[in-house]
N, C-alpha and C positions, 0 to 999 in steps of 0.2 A: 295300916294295910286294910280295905276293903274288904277287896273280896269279889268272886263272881258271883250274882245270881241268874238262875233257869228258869227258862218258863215252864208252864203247868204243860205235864205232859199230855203227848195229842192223844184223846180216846175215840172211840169209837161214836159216832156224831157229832164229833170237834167241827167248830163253824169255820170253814176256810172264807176267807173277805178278802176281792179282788180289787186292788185297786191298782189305780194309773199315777203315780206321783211322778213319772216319767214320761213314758210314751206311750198311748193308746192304741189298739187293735186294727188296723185297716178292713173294710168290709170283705175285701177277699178272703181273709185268715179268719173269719166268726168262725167257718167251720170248723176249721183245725183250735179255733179255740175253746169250742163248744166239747171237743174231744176231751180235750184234757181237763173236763169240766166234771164229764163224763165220767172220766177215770178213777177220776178222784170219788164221785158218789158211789160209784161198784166197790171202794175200799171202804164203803162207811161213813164217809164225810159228808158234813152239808156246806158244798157250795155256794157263795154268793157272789155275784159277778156284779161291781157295781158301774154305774153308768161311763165314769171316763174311762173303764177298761175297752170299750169297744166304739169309740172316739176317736177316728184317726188323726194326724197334723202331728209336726214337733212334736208339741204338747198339745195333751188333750181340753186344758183349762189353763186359766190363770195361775199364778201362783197361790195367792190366799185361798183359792179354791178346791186346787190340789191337797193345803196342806188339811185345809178344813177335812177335807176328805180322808186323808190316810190318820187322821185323828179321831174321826167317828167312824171308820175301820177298825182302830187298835179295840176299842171302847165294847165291840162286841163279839170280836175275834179269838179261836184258839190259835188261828194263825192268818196271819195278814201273807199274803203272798202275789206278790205283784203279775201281770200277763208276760213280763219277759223287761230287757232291759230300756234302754233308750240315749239320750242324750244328755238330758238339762234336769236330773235329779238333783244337783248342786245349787239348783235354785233356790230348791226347800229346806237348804241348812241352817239356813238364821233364822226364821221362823216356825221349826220347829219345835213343839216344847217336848224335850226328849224325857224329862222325867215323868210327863205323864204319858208318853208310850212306857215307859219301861213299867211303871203302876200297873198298868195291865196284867203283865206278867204274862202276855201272848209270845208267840214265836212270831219274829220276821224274818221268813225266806226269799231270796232272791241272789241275784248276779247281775252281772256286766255293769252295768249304770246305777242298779239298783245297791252294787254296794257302795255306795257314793252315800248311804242312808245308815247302811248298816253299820259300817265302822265306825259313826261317831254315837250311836247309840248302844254299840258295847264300852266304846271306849270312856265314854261322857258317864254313862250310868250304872257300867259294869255287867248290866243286863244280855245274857248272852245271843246271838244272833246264827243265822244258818244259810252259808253261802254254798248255791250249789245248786239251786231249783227253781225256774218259775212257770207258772203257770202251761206256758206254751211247752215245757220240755217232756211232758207228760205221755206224749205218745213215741217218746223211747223207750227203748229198753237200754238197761244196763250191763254190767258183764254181772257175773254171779258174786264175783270178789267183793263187788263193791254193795254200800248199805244204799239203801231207798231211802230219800230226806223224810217220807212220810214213819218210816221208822225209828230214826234218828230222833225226830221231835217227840217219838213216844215214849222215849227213855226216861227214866225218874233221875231227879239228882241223886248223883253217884253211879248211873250205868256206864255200862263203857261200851264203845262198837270198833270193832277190828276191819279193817278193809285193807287189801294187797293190789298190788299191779297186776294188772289181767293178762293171762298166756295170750288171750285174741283182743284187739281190741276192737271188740264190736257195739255200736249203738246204732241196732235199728228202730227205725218208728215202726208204729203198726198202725192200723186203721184205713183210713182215706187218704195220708197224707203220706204216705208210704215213700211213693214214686216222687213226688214232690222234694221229699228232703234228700231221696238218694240222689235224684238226677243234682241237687245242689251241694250235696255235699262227699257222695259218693260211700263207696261199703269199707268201713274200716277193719279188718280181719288183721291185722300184724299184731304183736306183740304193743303192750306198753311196757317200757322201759325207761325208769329212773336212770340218771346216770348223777355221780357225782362233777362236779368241775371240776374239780383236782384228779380228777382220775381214779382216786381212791374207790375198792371193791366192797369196804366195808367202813358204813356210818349209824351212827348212832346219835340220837339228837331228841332234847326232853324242853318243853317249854310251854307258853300259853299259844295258841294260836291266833294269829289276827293279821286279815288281809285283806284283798279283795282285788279289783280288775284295776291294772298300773297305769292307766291311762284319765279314771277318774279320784282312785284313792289319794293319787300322788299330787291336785290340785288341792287337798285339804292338810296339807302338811304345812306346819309352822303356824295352823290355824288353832283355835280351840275344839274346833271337830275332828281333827288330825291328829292331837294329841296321845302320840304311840309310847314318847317316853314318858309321860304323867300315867297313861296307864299302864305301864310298865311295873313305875314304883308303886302305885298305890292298887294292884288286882294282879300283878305275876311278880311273887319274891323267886319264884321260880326260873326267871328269863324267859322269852320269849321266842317265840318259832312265826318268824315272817313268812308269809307266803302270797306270791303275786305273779299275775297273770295279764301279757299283751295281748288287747283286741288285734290290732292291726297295725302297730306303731312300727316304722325301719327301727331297722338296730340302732343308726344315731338318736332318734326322738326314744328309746327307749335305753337310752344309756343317760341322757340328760334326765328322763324321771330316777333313774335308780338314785343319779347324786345327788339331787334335790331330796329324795329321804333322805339319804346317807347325811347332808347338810344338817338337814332336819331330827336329826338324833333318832329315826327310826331303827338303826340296826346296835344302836350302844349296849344295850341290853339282851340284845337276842344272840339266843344258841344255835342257830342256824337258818339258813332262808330257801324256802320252797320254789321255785319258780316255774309256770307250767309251760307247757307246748304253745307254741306257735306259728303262725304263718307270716308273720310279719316278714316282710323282704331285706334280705341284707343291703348292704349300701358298697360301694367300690371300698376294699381295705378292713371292712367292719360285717361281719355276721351278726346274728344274738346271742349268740354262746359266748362272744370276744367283746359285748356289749355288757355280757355281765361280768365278765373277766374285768374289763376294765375299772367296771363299777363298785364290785365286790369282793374281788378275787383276793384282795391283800386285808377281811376284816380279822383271819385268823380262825373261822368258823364255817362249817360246813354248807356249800350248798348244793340242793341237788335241783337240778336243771331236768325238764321233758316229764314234771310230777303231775299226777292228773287231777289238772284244776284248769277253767277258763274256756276257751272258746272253740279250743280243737279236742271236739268229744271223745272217747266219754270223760267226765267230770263226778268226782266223788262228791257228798255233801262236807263240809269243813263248815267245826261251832265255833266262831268268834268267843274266844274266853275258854273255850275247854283247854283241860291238860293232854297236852298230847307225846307222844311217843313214836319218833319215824326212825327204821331201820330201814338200810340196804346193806341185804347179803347178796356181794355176786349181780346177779340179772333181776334179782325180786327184792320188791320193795315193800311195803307193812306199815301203815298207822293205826296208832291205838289210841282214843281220844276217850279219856273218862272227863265226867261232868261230876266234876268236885271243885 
């Protein structure tokens, strides 16, 4: 048994390093990126924004360019955190050398595409990672329930942070970008609401966490960067607590990724599986709810469906390798994730 390690917690002048190993910043969004730049220095941090984050195209660079980049990123970073997600993060799997990110001992933050990076750098080196924040998401707000990833990464090994389903579920931006994200994505005020699948009013579920967005994690399965059951045995004697979230996939393209883990020995070890909100469109005969029935319905182990992770805001921060703790009582829902 291994073991997880943490990165050095964020203090106060911790160097945030932005990079693109994905997809770079379009000139119309400097502003709104320049925000969250912003944001982050009024909390104490020193920002650094490096050149392919504000690079538009696919990709902002080549591959060895990229990686060269997000490697003399780790090198001077308390936390590497990318501008937001993209497409062709999977191009920098084989070429990265993940144990001299994990040397660093920096935090990497990100989502959508970006955990395409993250997964196999907990999973490969055990070193833990923070799915849930990039760069761009900065001029939200969150609900109160939920923790700030900037707080999160400040926790010492062995802290723990508590976060609940929120009564409202609100995330607005503030600043300049205000009007912009609401006319796109509109005012969320309802309720978040965990449900289980089975119906069940009351769950309870203990394990390591590790996930990320279903639509990229699920291409690295039965790879050496995928590997969910090697790091199952060798960093969770604990079991493990999956959790995964559809950008945009219909319910049939996101019932083929769930088997393709389930093939792939993702859920052999896990105590339960998260799975967040979506907009993905049903298909004639199939929803997502009967996408994951299909998929997961008979492993024997809880899951709860509509958790707040992914692409329909708000989104808590979740540590790749923490130990965690999800209850639902009833309508409210509760994780506890300590870093041990």
């Amino acid at each position: 048994m291994a073991g997880i390690t943490y990165p050095r917690p964020l203090v106060a002048g911790g160097r945030v390093e932005v990079p693109a190993p994905s997809m770079g910043v379009p000139e119309y969004l400097h502003g709104r990126l320049q925000d969250g730049a912003d944001a982050l220095t009024a909390r104490g941090l020193s920002v650094h924004v490096r050149p392919h984050a504000t690079t538009p195209g696919l990709v902002p660079a080549s591959v060895t360019e990229r990686v060269a980049d997000l490697h003399d990123a780790f090198r001077s970073a308390d936390v590497v955190l990318p501008p937001w997600g993209g497409e062709l993060a999977i191009e920098l799997v084989g070429s990265v050398d993940w144990h001299a990110l994990a040397a660093s001992r920096a935090w990497f933050a990100g989502w959508s595409d970006i955990s395409t990076l993250l997964l196999p750098l907990t999973t490969m080196t055990g070193l833990a990672t923070l799915h849930g924040a990039n760069l761009m998401d900065e001029p939200y707000e969150l609900p109160a329930e939920f923790a700030r990833w900037t707080d999160v990464a400040a926790l010492p090994p062995g802290g723990t942070v508590e976060q609940r389903s929120a009564p409202r579920r609100r995330s607005r931006p503030w600043g300049a970008w205000a009007d912009e994200v609401l006319d796109r994505d509109g005012a969320y005020d309802t309720p978040t609401r965990w449900r289980a699948l089975d119906g069940a009013s009351q769950v309870a579920i203990r394990g390591r966490l590790i996930g990320g967005c279903l639509e990229t994690v699920s291409l690295l399965a039965g790879t050496p960067y995928g590997d969910v059951p090697g790091f199952a045995r060798r960093d969770a004697p604990e079991g493990t607590i999956v959790y995964l979230e559809v950008a945009e996939s219909n319910a049939v393209t996101a019932l083929r990724m769930l088997t393709s883990l389930r093939l792939a020995g993702w859920f052999d070890d896990a105590n339960g599986v998260l799975i967040g909100r979506t907009e993905g469109a049903a298909v004639p005969q199939l929803d997502q709810d009967e996408a994951v029935r299909h998929a997961l319905g008979d492993l024997g182990i809880p899951v709860v469906l509509d958790f707040d992770t992914g692409h329909q805001p708000p989104q808590m921060p979740l540590v790749n390798g923490a130990l965690a703790e999800v209850v639902l009582d009833g309508p409210v829902g509760s994780i506890t994730q300590r870093l041990v």
